[in-house]
N, C-alpha and C positions, 0 to 999 in steps of 0.2 A: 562424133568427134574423134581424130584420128587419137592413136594411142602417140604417147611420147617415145619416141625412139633413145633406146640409153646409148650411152656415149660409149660402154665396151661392146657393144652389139657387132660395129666390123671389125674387132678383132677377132671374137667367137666365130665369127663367119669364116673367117683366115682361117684361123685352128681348124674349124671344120675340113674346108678346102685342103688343108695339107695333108689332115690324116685320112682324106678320103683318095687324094691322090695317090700318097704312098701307097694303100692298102690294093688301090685298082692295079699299080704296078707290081707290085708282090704276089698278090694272091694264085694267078695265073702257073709259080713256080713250085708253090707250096702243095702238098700229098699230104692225104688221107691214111697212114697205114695201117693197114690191118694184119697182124699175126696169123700165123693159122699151125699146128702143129702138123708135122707133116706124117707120122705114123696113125693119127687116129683120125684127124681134121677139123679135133676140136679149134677153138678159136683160143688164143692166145693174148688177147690184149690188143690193142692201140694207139696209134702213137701218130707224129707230124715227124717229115721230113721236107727238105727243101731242095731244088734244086742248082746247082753254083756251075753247071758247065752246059753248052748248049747238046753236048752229045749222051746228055742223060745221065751225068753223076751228080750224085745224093748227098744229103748230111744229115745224121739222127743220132740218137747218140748210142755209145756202147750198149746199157742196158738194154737199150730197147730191144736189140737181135740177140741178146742173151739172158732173156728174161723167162715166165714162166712157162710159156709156150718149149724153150729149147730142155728145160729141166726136166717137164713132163716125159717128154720124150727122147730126153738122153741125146738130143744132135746138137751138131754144132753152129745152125742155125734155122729158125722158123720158116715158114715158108708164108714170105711177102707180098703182100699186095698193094700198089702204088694209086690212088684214085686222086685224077685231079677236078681243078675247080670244071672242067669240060665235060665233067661228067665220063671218062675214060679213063681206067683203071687195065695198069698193067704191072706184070710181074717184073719185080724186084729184087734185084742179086748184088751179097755180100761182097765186096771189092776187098776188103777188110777194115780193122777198127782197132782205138787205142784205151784200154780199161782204163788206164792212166790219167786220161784228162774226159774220160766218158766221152768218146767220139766214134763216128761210124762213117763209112762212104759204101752208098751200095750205086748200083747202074741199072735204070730203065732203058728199054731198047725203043726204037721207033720215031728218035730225034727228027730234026732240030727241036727241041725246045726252049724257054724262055728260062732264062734263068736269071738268076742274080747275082752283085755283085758283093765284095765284102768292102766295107769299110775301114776306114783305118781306128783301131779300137784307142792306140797311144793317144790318139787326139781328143778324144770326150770328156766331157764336160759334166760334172754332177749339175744335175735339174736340165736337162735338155729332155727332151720328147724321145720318149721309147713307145713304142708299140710291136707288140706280141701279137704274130698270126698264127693259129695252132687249131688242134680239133680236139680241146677239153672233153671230157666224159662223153666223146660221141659225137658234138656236134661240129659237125664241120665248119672248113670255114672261119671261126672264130676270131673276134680281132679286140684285143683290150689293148687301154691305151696309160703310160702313164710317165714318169721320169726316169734316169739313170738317176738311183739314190746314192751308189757309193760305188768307189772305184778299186782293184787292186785285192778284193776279198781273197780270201784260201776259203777252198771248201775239202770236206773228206769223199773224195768221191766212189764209185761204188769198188773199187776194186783198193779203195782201204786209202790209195794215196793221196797226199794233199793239191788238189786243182789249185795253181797260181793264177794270177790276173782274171778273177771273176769278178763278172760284172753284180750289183744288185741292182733290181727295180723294183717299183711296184706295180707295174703292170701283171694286172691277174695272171695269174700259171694256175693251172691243177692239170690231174692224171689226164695226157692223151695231150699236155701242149710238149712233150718231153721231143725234144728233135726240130723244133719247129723253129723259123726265125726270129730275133727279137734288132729291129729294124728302125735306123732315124727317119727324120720328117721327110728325107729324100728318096726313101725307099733302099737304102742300103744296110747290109747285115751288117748288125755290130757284135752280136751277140748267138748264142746255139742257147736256147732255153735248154735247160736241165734239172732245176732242184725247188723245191719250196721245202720251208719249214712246215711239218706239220703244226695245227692249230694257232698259227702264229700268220697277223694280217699283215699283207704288205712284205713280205719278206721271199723277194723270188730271188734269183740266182741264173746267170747263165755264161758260159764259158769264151772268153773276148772271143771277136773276129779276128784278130791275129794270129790268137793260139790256134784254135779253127784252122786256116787258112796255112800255118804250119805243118799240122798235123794231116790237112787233107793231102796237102802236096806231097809229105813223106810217102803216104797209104799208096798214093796215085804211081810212086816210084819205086817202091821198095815193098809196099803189101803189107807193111807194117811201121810203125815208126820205131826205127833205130836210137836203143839207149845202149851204156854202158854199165855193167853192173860187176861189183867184186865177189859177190854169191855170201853173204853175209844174214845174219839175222841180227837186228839193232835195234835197240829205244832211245829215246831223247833222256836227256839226265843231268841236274843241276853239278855243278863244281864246286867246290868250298870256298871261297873267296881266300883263305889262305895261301890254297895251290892255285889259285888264279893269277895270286899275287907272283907266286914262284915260276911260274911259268911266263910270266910277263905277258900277259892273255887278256885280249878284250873279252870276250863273249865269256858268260858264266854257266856258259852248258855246252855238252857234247855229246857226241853218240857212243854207246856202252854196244859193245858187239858181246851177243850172248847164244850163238848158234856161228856153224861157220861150214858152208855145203864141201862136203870131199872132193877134192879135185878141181874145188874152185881158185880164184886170182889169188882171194884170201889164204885160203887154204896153203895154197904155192907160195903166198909168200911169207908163213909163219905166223900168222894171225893165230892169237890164241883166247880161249873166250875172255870174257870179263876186258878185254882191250878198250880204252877209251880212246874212240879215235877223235884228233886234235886237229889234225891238215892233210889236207892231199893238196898236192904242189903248193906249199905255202900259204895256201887260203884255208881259213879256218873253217872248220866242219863247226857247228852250233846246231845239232841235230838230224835226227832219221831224214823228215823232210828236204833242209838243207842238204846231205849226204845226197838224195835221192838228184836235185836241183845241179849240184855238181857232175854227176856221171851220165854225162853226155856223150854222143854218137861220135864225139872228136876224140874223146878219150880211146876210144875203141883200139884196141892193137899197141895202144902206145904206156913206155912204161911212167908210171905219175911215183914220186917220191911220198913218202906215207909217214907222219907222225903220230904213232899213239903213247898213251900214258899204261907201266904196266908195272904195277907192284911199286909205285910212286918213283917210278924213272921212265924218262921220256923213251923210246927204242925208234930207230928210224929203220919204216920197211919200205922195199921194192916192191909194187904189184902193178900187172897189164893186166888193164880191167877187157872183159870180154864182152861180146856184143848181146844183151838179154833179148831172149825170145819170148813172148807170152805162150 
């Protein structure tokens, strides 16, 4: 006698169908990386990368090209190897990358290839279908499957700064999905896997496809993505609610300048340590982070009007912030 057929049985079929089509369409773009130190040839680690242009440019993230493989050996980047789902693996070169939001573009040679495209990340939806293609611990290939859990995270990324607009899932991450796509049910990038929490379930991290898609386009124009920076050393620091009152101030923190580089914007414009900077052009600073947020590639060249608090009197400075190099 026939078994009874459940009633969610064609929708699991659906689900199936979708994550199988996505994955058929992805996977073709997605690379094996493998490190290799280039002074001795030990092996360095690896990682996923994807492909986003048909003429063979890359996404993985920062760490991955400056990880142990380059420390070993003091360069300034490993030497890559690209292996796809075709079973053909080719070398792999640094375009350049951003510490900042942990991003990377390198270029394969021997196009056309398949590549993918990015999604638009503003538009997602917490519980929609994520899936992560990556090569965890080695295994190629790899494809887990699960939801967008939260939108808009900050993360500390490795170069200390805070990533804006990350994505969380929990679609499985471990070591070696780092670069790898994190993709909707249509097979588009929403996501750059990047971060898990250690010993903590369910808690992945990956950098929108907008930022992404920002960032690549700077790298692809400029070899680096263009900030503006006053050459400062700063922490984040509560206000008293008294001088908040006096100042007639929303925000109850600001950034405490405790270092200040010779010959920088700062510098030139009379920054002295202990300054608690308040505004650049009118908009309130409310921290390092926020500070960092504000000093953008428009800023560059141009001079921004500057309020800090100093010895419990407000001092209005002039600084042109200049263009930061990593």
């Amino acid at each position: 006698m026939p078994l009874d057929i459940h009633p969610d049985l064609p929708l699991l079929d659906a689900y199936s169908r979708t994550v199988i089509s996505a994955v058929e369409a992805v996977a073709p773009a997605v690379a094996h990386l493998r490190l290799k130190n280039k002074s001795n040839g030990n092996g360095g680690g690896a990682a996923t990368g994807f492909l986003f242009t048909p003429d063979g440019y890359m996404i993985t993230n920062s760490h991955v090209v400056h990880g142990p493989a380059v420390k070993a050996g003091g360069e300034k980047s490993p030497e890559i190897r690209a292996a796809f789902a075709d079973g053909i693996e080719r070398p792999a070169y640094l375009v350049g990358d951003d510490p900042d939001t942990d991003l990377a573009v390198l270029q394969v040679h021997g196009g056309p290839f398949p590549a993918l495209t990015f999604g638009d990340s503003s538009k997602l939806k917490v519980g929609q279908l994520a899936l992560a293609v990556g090569n965890p611990l080695g295994f190629e290939c790899t494809v887990t499957a699960g939801v967008v859990s939260a939108l808009g995270r900050s993360l500390r990324g490795q170069a200390g700064r805070q990533i804006d607009d990350v994505l969380q899932t929990d679609a499985a991450l471990n070591p070696g999905n780092s670069g790898g796509p994190l993709v909707d049910s249509h097979g588009q990038v929403i996501g750059v896997n990047t971060a898990t929490i250690m010993g903590a379930q369910g808690l992945c991290f990956a950098v929108a496809a907008n930022t992404a898609m920002f960032v690549a386009t700077e790298i692809l124009r400029h070899g680096v993505v263009r900030r503006s920076h006053l050459g400062v050393g700063a922490q984040t620091v509560g206000i008293p609610r008294r001088i908040v009152r006096a100042l007639e101030r929303g925000p109850e923190s600001a950034a405490r300048v405790f270092t200040i580089e010779t010959g920088s914007p700062a510098d030139l414009a009379g920054f002295m340590s202990g300054d608690l900077l308040l505004e650049i052009d009118g908009e309130p600073v409310t921290g390092v982070d926020h500070l960092h947020r504000l000093l953008t590639a428009e800023r560059i060249g141009k001079e921004a009007a500057i309020k800090v608090l100093r010895l419990g009197k407000v001092v209005d400075l002039k600084a042109i912030p200049r263009e930061r190099r990593h």
